[in-house]
C-alpha positions in Angstrom: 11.6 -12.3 13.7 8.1 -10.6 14.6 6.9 -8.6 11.9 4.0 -5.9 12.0 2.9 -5.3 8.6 0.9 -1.8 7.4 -1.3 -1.2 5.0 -3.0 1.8 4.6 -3.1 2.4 0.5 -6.7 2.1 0.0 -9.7 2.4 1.4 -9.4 -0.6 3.4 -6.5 0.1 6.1 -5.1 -2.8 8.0 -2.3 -3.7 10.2 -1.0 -7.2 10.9 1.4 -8.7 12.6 3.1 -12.1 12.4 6.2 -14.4 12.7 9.1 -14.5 10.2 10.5 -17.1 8.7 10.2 -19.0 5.2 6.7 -20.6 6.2 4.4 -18.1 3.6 1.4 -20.1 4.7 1.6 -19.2 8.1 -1.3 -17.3 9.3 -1.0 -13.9 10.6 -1.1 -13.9 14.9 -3.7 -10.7 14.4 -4.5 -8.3 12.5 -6.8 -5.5 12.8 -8.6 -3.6 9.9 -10.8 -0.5 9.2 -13.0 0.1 6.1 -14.8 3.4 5.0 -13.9 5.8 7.4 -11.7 8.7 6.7 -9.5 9.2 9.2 -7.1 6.5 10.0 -7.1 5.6 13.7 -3.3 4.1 12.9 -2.3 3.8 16.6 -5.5 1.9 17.4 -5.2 -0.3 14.6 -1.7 -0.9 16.1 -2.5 -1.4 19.5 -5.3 -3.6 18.7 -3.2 -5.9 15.5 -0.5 -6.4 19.4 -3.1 -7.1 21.6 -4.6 -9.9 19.3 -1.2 -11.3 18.8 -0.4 -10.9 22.6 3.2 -8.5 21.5 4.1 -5.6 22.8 5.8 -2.8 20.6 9.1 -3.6 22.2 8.9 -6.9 20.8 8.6 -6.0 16.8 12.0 -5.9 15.1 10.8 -5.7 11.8 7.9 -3.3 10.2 6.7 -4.2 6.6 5.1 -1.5 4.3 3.0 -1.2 1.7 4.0 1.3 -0.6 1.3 1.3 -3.0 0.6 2.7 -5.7 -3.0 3.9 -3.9 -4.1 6.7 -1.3 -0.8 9.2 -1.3 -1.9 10.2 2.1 -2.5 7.1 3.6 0.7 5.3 1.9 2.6 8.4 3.5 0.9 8.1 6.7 2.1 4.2 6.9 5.7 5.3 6.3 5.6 8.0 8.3 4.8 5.6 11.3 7.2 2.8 10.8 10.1 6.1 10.3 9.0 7.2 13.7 9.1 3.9 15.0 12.8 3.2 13.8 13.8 6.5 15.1 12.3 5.3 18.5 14.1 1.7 18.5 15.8 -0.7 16.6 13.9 -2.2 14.1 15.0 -2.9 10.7 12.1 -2.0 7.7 10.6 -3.0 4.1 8.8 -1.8 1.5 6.1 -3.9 0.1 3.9 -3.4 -3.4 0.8 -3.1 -2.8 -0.2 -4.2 -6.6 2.2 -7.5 -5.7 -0.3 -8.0 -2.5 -3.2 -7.7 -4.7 -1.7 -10.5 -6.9 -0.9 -12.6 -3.7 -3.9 -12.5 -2.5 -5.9 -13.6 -5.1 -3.9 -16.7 -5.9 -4.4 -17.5 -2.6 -7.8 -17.3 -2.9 -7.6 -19.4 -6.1 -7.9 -16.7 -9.0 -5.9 -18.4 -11.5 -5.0 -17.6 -15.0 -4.2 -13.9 -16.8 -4.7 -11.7 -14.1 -4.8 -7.7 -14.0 -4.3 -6.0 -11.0 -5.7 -2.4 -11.5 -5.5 0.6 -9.0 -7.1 3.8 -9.7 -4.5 6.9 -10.5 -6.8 9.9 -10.5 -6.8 12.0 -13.6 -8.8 9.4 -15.8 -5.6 6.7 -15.8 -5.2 3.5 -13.3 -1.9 1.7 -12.4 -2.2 -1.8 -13.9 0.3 -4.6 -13.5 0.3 -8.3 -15.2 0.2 -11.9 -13.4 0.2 -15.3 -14.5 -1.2 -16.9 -11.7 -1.4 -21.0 -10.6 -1.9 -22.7 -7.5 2.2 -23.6 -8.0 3.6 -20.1 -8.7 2.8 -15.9 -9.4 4.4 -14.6 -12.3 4.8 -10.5 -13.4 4.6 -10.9 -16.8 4.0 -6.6 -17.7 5.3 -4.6 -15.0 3.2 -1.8 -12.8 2.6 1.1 -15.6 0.1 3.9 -15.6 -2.4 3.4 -18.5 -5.8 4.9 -20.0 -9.1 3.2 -19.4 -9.0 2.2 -22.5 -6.1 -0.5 -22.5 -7.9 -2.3 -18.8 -11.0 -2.8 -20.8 -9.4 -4.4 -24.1 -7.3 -6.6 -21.3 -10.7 -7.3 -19.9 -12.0 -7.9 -23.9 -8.9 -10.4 -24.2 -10.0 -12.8 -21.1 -7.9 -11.2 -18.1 -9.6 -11.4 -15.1 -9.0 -7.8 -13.1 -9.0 -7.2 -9.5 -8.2 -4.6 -7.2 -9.3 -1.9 -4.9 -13.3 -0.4 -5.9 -12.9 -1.9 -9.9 -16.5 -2.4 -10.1 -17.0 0.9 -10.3 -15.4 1.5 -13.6 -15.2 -2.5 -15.1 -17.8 -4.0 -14.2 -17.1 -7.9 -13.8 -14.3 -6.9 -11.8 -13.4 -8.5 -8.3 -12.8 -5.9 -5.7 -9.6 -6.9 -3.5 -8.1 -4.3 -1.3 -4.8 -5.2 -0.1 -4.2 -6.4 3.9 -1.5 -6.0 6.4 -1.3 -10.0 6.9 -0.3 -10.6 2.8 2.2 -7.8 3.2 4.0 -9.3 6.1 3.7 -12.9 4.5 5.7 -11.3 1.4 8.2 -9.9 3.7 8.7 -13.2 5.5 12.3 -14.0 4.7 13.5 -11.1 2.7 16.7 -9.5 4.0 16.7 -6.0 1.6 16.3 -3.9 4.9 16.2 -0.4 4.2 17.0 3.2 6.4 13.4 4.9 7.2 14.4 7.8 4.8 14.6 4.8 1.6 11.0 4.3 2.3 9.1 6.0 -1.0 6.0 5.6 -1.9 5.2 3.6 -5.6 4.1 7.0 -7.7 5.0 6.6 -11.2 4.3 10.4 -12.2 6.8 12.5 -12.2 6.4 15.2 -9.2 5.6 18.5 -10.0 6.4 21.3 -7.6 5.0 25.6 -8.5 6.8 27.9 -7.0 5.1 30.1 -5.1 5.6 34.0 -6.3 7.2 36.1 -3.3 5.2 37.7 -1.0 3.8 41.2 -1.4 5.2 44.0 1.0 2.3 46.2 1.8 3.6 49.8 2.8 1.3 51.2 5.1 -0.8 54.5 4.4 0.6 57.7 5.5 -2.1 60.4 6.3 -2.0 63.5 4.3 -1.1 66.3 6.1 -3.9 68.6 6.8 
């Protein structure tokens, strides 16, 4: 099965694609990527993530997402295109974390031991989610939870090691790890939990809020006094 994997839930967007299968170490056949800028060119990282792994779109038959938690627009934006893309042929679809990529990825880089994976959530809180990490196995030992600043640095106090997306920039000691396309698809490589485009929902543990808007005002026009 040929799999192109999206990732577009932080400030690093990438899209991968690769061969299915059971092999998790096999390496991605391309996979393009785009840092800092703030529009997503997601049809050119597309067309580029093919053309290094010689596909054409008719060829994909299965499109891996992340879902996040990260960048609502840019998590939105990824399902968006793989919806469009099942509308438009037959391809089945999965839903990847993006905090579970962030743990993949750095036991495959050889972070070992307590690890936090932290995600900023706006509105002074970040999304943090335990691993036990070895070079055997990756264990979620506290599920993905929002949480105050407070509770990531008295994990940091206790020995955790925390990675994810920009953490520098509010725990220092940190290691900044932005999740990729290619670990997405790797974690989708033999799973069989298809789902339709609309099951495809972004990982946003607040509750949504929606105001209302107050009807419209009719405006009457003026009527000139009679003279």
């Amino acid at each position: 099965m040929k799999i192109l994997a999206l990732e577009f839930s932080s400030p690093q967007r990438s899209v991968a694609v690769l061969e299915g299968g059971t092999d998790a170490g096999r390496p991605a056949r391309g996979e393009a990527i785009e840092t800092g800028t703030r529009a997503t060119n997601a049809l050119g990282l597309v067309e580029e993530a093919l053309r290094q792994g010689q596909l054409e779109r008719e060829q994909i038959e299965c499109l891996a997402v992340g879902l996040g938690p990260g960048s609502y627009a840019g998590i939105r934006l990824a399902i968006a295109l793989a919806q469009g893309w099942q509308l438009a042929r037959p391809v089945r679809l999965l839903g990847v974390s993006s905090a579970e990529c962030l743990a993949a990825q750095a036991q495959a880089e050889g972070v070992f031991g307590r690890v936090e994976v932290v995600i900023d959530a706006q509105r002074n809180e970040f999304y943090l989610a335990g691993y036990d990490l070895t070079a055997e196995a990756r264990r979620e030992i506290e599920p993905l939870r929002l949480v105050a600043a407070a509770e990531v640095q008295a994990r940091q106090q206790a020995g955790a090691i925390l990675i994810g997306p920009e953490v520098t920039k509010w725990f220092p000691g940190g290691r900044v790890l932005f999740p990729r396309a290619a670990t997405v698809g790797q974690l989708a490589r033999g799973r069989c939990d298809f789902v339709a485009g609309e099951k495809l929902e972004p990982i946003y543990l607040r509750e949504t809020r929606f105001v209302k808007a107050p009807p419209p005002r009719i405006v009457l026009p003026q009527r000139e006094c009679p003279g």
